[in-house]
C-alpha positions as CSV (number, residue, x, y, z in Angstrom):
1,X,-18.8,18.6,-12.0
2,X,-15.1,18.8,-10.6
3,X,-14.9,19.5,-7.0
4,X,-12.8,22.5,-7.9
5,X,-15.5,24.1,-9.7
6,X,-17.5,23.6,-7.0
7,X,-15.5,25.2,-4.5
8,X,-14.3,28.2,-6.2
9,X,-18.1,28.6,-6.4
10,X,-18.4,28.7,-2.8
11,X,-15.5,30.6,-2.2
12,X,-16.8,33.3,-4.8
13,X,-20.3,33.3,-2.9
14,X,-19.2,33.9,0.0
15,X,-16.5,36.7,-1.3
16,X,-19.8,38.8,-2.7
17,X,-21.8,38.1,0.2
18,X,-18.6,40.6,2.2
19,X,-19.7,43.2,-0.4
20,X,-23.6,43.5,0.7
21,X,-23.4,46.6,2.9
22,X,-21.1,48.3,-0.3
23,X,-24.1,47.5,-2.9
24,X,-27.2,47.8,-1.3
25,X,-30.5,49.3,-2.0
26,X,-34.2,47.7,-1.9
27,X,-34.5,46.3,-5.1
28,X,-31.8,44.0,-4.4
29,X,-32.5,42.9,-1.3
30,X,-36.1,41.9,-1.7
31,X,-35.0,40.1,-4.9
32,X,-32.6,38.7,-2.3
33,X,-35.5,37.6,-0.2
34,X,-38.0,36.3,-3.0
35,X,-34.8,34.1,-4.3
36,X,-34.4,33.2,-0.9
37,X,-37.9,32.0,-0.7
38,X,-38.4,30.1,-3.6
39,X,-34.6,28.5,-3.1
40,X,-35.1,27.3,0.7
41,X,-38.5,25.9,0.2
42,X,-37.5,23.9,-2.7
43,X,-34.7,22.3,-0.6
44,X,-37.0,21.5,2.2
45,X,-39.9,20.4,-0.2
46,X,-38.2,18.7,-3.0
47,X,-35.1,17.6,-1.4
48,X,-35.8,16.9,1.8
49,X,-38.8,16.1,2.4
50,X,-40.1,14.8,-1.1
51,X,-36.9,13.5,-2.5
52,X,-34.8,11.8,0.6
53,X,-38.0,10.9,2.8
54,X,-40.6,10.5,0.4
55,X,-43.5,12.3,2.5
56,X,-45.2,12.8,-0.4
57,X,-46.1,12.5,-4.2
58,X,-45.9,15.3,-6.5
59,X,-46.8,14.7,-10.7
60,X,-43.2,14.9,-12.5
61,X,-43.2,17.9,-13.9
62,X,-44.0,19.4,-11.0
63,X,-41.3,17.8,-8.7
64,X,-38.7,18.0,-11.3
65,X,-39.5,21.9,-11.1
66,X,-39.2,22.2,-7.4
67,X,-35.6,19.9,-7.4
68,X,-34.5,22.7,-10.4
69,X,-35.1,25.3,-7.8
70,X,-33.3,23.4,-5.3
71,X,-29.8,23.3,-6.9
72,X,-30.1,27.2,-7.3
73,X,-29.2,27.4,-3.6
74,X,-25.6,25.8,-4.4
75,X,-26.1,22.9,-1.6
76,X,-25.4,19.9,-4.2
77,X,-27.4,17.5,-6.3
78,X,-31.2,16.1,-5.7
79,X,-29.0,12.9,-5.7
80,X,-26.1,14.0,-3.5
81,X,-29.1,14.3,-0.6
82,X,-30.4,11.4,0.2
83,X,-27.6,9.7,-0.7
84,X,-26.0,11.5,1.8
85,X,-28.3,10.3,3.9
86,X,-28.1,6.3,3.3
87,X,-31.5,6.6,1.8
88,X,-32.4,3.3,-0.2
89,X,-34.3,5.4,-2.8
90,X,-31.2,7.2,-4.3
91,X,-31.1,4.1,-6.6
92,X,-34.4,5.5,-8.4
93,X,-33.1,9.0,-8.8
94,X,-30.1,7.9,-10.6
95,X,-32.2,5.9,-12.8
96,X,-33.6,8.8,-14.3
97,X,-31.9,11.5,-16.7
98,X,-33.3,14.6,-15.2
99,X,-31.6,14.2,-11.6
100,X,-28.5,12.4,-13.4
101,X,-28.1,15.4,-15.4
102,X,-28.7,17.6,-12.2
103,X,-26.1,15.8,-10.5
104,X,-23.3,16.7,-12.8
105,X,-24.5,19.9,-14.0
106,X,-26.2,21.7,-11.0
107,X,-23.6,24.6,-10.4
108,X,-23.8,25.7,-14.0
109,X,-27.3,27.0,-13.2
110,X,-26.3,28.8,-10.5
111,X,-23.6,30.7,-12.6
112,X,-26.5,31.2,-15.6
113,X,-28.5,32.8,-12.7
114,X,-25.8,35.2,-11.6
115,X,-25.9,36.3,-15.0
116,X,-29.0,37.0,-15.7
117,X,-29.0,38.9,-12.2
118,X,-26.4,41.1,-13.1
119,X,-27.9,41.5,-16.6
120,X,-31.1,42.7,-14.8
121,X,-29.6,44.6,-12.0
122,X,-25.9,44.8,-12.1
123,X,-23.5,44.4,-8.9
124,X,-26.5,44.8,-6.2
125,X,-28.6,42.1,-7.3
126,X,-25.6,40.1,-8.2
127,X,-24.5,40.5,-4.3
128,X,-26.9,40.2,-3.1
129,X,-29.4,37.7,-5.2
130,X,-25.8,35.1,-5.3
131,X,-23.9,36.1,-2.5
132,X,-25.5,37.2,0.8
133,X,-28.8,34.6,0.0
134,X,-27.0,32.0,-0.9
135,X,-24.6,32.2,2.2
136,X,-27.2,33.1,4.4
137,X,-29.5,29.9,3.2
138,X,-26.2,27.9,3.6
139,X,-25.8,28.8,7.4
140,X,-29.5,27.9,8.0
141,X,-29.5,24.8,6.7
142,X,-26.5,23.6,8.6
143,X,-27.7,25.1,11.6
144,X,-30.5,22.1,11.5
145,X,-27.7,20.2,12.2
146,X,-25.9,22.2,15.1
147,X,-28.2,24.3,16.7
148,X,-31.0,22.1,16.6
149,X,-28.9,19.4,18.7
150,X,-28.0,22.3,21.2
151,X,-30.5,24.9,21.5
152,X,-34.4,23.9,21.4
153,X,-37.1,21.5,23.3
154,X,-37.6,18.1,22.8
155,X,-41.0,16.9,22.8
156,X,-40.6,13.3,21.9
157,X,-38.2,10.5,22.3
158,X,-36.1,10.2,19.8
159,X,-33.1,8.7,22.2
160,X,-30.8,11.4,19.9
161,X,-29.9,15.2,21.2
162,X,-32.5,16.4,18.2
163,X,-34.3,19.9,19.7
164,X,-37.2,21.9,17.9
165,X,-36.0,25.3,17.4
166,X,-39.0,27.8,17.5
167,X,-36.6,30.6,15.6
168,X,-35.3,27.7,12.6
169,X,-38.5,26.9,12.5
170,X,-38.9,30.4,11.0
171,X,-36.2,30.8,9.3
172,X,-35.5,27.6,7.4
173,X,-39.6,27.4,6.5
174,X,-40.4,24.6,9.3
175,X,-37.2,22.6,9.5
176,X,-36.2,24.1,12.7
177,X,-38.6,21.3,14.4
178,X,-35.9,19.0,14.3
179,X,-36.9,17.2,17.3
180,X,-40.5,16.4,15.6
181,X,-38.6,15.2,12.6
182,X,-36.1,12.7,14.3
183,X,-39.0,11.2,15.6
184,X,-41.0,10.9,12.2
185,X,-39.0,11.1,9.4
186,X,-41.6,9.8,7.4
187,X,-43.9,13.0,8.2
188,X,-44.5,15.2,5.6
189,X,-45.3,17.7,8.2
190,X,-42.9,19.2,10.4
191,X,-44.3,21.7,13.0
192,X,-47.1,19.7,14.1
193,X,-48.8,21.7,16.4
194,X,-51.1,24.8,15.2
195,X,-48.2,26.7,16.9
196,X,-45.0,25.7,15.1
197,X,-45.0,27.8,11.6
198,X,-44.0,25.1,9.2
199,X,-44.4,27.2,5.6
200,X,-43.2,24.1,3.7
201,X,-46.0,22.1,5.1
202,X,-48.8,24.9,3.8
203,X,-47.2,24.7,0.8
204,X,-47.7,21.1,0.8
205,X,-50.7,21.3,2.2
206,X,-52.3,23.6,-0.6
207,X,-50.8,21.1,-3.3
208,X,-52.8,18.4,-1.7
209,X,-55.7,20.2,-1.6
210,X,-55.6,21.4,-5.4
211,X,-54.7,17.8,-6.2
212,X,-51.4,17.8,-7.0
213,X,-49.7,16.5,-3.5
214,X,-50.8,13.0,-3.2
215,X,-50.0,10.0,-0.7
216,X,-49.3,12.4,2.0
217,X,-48.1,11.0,5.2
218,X,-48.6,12.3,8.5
219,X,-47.8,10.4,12.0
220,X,-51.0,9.0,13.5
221,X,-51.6,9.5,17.0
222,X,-51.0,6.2,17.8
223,X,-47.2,7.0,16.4
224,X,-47.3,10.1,18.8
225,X,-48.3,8.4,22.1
226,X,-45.5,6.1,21.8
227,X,-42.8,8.6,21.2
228,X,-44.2,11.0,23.5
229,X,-41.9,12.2,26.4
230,X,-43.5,11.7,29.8
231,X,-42.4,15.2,30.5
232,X,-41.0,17.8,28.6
233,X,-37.7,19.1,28.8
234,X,-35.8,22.7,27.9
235,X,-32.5,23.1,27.4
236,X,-31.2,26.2,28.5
């Protein structure tokens, strides 16, 4: 897919998202929040976590399912992740059709679901089902990447400014412990005390116990006692 394309797709999200206040009601915005849902946890579960870091092991159908959701929220191809990353298993992903497919295809989906959204609901759920989730989904997940390098707690040593951000944490479904992930990528679990809400590790969890998550990892607490901080530190 042309870069254009992909632009004037961003541009035109963002363009509906200004017309939210004109075209809302409460239909629309808990479709908004449902979509919302369902896209962020697939980008955090399929892309992220499953995909780029391999945490875990999910039957093919059912991972091929979560990285179809994923490219609903307009932030690129399974592919474009952890390649983006420098992660050495991008090679397997482009050996298979699916996420080839994905890759040069993924913001035709997006425009097939704003039209079945305005089919089912006209301008309100067009707005804001496309425009103010999407937008709003964008800005969380790059504030992983900001905020969570500014604002937060670090807990471990990563030797990197990467903070765990209790309100990202909520927002973008357990990603906002950014400091617990710098210093175990590998984990498939995020908000590792009972504390930090990680909802895309219950969701993982309940696929592992149902059988379907396999090969989860988690850091021992070996791993934990030698990245722990000797004290803790806030930044203000």
């Amino acid at each position: 897919m042309e870069a254009s394309t992909t632009k004037f797709l961003f541009l035109a999200t963002h363009c509906l998202a200004l017309l939210g206040p004109f075209y809302f009601n409460w239909s629309a915005f808990w479709l908004a929040v449902a979509l919302y849902f369902v896209t962020c946890a697939s980008i955090t579960l399929s892309f992220h976590r499953n995909l780029a870091h391999r945490s875990f092991k999910l039957p093919r159908w059912l991972e091929y399912s979560f990285a179809y959701c994923g490219v609903l929220s307009l932030q690129g191809s399974p592919i474009e992740w952890p390649d983006a990353l420098e992660f050495k298993n991008v090679g397997d992903l482009k050996k298979q059709w699916y996420y080839r497919f994905l890759h040069y295809t993924y913001p035709c989906h997006s425009v097939a679901l704003g039209i079945l959204l305005y089919a089912g609901g006209g301008l309100p759920f067009l707005v804001w089902g496309m425009g103010v989730r999407t937008v709003f989904l964008l800005q969380i997940t790059f504030s992983i990447n900001s905020i969570c390098h500014i604002w937060g707690k670090q807990v471990w040593n990563t030797g990197d400014l990467s903070r765990n951000n209790w309100l990202l944490g909520l927002l973008a479904l357990g990603e906002g412990w950014h400091n617990n992930h710098h210093a175990f990528e590998y984990s498939a679990r995020q908000g590792l005390e009972w504390w930090e809400i990680d909802t895309t590790w219950y969701i993982i969890r309940f696929l592992e116990a149902i059988g379907l998550a396999t090969d989860v990892k988690l850091p021992t607490e070996a791993h934990k006692k030698r990245k722990a901080l000797c004290k803790n530190r806030t930044m203000e």
